[in-house]
C-alpha positions, 0 to 999 in steps of 0.5 A, a space after each residue: 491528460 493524466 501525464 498533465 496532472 500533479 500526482 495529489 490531482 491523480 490520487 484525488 481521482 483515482 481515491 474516490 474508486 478506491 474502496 470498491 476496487 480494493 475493499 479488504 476481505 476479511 475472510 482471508 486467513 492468510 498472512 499479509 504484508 502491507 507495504 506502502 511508502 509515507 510519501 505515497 500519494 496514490 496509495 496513502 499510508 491511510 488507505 494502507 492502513 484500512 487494507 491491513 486493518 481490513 485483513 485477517 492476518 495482517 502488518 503494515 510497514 510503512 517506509 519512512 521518505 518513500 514513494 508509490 514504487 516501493 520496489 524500485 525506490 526501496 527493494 531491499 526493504 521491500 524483499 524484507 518485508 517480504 520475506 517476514 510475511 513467508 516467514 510466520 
């Protein structure tokens, strides 16, 4: 069923259990990366943007064209990313 699907279809689905499956816990000190692809439709750039917000010590980088496989689409990028958050 979910091969038969459009990718908007099953973030639509998959949205509506987002916020108890990846609620953000402001109670973790440590640094963080968020990395999403603008052109992600399972994890919008929104949602990602909730997470970041949600966390104590957090960025956002959003990846300008890319999709939800950030790691194979972008991964030098993403290994930048990466290492900034290992860094501070």
């Amino acid at each position: 069923m979910i091969d038969a699907m459009s990718p908007s279809a099953l973030a639509e689905m998959l949205g509506h259990s987002w916020h108890s499956t990846c609620a953000p816990s402001s109670g973790d000190p440590r640094p963080t990366q968020v990395v999403v692809g603008t052109r992600d439709v399972l994890t919008p750039p929104r949602r990602a943007r909730i997470l970041a917000d949600g966390l104590a010590d957090a960025r956002l980088t959003q990846l300008a064209g890319c999709g939800h496989m950030v790691m194979l689409e972008r991964p030098n990028e993403l290994a930048d990313a990466i290492g900034a958050v290992r860094a501070r």
